[in-house]
C-alpha positions in Angstrom: 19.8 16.2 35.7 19.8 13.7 32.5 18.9 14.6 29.3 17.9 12.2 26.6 18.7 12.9 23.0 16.3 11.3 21.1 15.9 11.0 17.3 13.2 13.3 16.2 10.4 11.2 14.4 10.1 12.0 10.6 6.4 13.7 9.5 4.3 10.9 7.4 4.8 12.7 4.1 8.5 11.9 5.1 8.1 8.8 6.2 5.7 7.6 3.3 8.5 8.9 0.7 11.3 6.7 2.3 9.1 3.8 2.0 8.5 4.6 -1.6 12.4 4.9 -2.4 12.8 2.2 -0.1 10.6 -0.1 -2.3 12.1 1.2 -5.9 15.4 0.4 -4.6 14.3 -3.3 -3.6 12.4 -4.0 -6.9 15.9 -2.6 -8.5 17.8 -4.5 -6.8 15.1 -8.0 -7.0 14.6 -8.1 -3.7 10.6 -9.4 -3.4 11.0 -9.5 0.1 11.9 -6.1 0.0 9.5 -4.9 -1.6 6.6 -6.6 0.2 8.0 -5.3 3.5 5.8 -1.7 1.9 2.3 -4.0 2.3 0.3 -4.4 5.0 -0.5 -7.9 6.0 -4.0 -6.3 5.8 -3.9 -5.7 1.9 -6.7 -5.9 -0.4 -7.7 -3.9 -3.1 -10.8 -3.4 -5.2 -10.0 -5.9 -7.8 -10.0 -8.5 -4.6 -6.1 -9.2 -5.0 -4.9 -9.8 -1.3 -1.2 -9.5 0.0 -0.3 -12.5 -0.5 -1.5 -12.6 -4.2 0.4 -9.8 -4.6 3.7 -10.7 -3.3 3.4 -13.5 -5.6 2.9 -11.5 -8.7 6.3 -9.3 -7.2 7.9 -12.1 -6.8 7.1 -13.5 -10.6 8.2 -10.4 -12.3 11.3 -9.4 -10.4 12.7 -13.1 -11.0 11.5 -12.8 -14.8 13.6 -10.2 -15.7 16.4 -7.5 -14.0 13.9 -4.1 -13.9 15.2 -0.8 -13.8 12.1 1.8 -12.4 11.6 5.6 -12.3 9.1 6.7 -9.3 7.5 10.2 -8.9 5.1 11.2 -6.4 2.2 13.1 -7.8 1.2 13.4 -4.7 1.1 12.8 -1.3 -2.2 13.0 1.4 -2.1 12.5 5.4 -5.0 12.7 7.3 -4.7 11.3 11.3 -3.3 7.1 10.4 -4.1 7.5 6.8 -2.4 8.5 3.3 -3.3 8.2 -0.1 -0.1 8.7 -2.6 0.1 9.3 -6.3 2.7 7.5 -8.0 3.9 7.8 -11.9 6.0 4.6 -12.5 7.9 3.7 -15.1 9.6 0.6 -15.7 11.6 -1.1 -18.3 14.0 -4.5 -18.3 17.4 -3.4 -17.9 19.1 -1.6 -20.3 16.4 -1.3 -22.7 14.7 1.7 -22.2 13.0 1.9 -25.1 10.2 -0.7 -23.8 9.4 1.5 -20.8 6.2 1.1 -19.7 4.7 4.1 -17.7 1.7 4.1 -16.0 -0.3 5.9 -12.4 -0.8 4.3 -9.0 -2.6 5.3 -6.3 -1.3 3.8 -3.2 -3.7 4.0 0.4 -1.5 4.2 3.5 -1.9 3.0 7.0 0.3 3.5 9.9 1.1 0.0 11.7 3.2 1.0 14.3 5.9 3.1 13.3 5.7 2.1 10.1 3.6 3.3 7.2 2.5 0.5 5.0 0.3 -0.2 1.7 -3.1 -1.2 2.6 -4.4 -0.9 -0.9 -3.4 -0.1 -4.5 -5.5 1.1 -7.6 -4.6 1.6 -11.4 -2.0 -1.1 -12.2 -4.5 -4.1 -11.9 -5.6 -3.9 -16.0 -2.0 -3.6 -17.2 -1.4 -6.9 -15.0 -4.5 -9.0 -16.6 -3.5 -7.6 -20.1 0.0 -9.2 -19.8 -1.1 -12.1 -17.9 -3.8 -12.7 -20.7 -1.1 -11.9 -23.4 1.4 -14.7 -21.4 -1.6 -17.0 -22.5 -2.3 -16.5 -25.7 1.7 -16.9 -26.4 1.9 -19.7 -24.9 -1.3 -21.8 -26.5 -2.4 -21.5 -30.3 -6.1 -19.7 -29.9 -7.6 -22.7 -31.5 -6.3 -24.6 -28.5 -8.6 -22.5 -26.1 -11.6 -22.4 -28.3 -10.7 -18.6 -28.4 -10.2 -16.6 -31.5 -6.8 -15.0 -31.9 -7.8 -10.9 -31.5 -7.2 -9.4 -35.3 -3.5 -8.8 -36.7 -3.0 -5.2 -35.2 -5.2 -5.2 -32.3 -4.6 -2.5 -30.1 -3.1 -3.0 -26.7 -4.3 -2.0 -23.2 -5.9 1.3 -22.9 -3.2 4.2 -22.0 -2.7 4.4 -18.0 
């Protein structure tokens, strides 16, 4: 008689988690392909950003700046090969806390295998076009553009 020990499979919620720290440690540690190892080659979210545009805009901020990042889950749904996490991120360039920017991500889920992987993400996509918009303007005079420059004291993006 043989018996087989065999590693008992984590629950999603389990294995979901470990893909979140997983991917917090990576973006820590500027690993881009780390990070995108969380996204389905099927990604796309409503704002039409694919994987691929994605994994570009990772790999653009990680090798901007050394990011330190502060993940909790909200929370966490499973429903057959499905999930839809909650995330509160902060994340500020190292060492300097005090420009922590914190905002909420909800993450769909799709099991690929073994794996559990992003298929879709919603509620960072306006703090992205702000910044990217705010890259342009700092790097052009307005008049350049043909767009005014927004009033001295002009608010930033709304609160996530």
């Amino acid at each position: 008689m043989a018996f087989w020990l065999t590693a008992a499979q984590p629950s999603p919620e389990q294995a979901i988690t470990k893909a979140i720290l997983r991917a917090e440690e990576e973006a820590e540690r500027g690993s881009v392909v780390g990070v995108n190892r969380a996204l389905s080659n099927d990604y796309q979210d409503a704002a039409g950003y694919t994987r691929r545009d994605l994994a570009r805009m990772i790999a653009l901020g990680l090798r901007a700046e050394q990011w330190e990042f502060s993940v909790q889950v909200g929370s966490l749904r499973v429903a057959d090969d499905g999930a839809e996490s909650v995330l509160r991120i902060g994340m500020w360039p190292e060492g300097a806390m005090a420009a922590k920017l914190d905002y909420t991500v909800t993450l769909a889920w799709r099991r690929e295998g073994r794996a559990w992987r992003i298929i879709s993400s919603d509620g960072w996509q306006g703090w992205l076009e702000y910044q990217a918009a705010d890259a342009v303007m700092q790097q052009a005079p307005p008049e350049a553009s043909g767009t005014p420059a927004p009033p001295e004291g002009s608010p930033g993006p709304p609160a996530p």
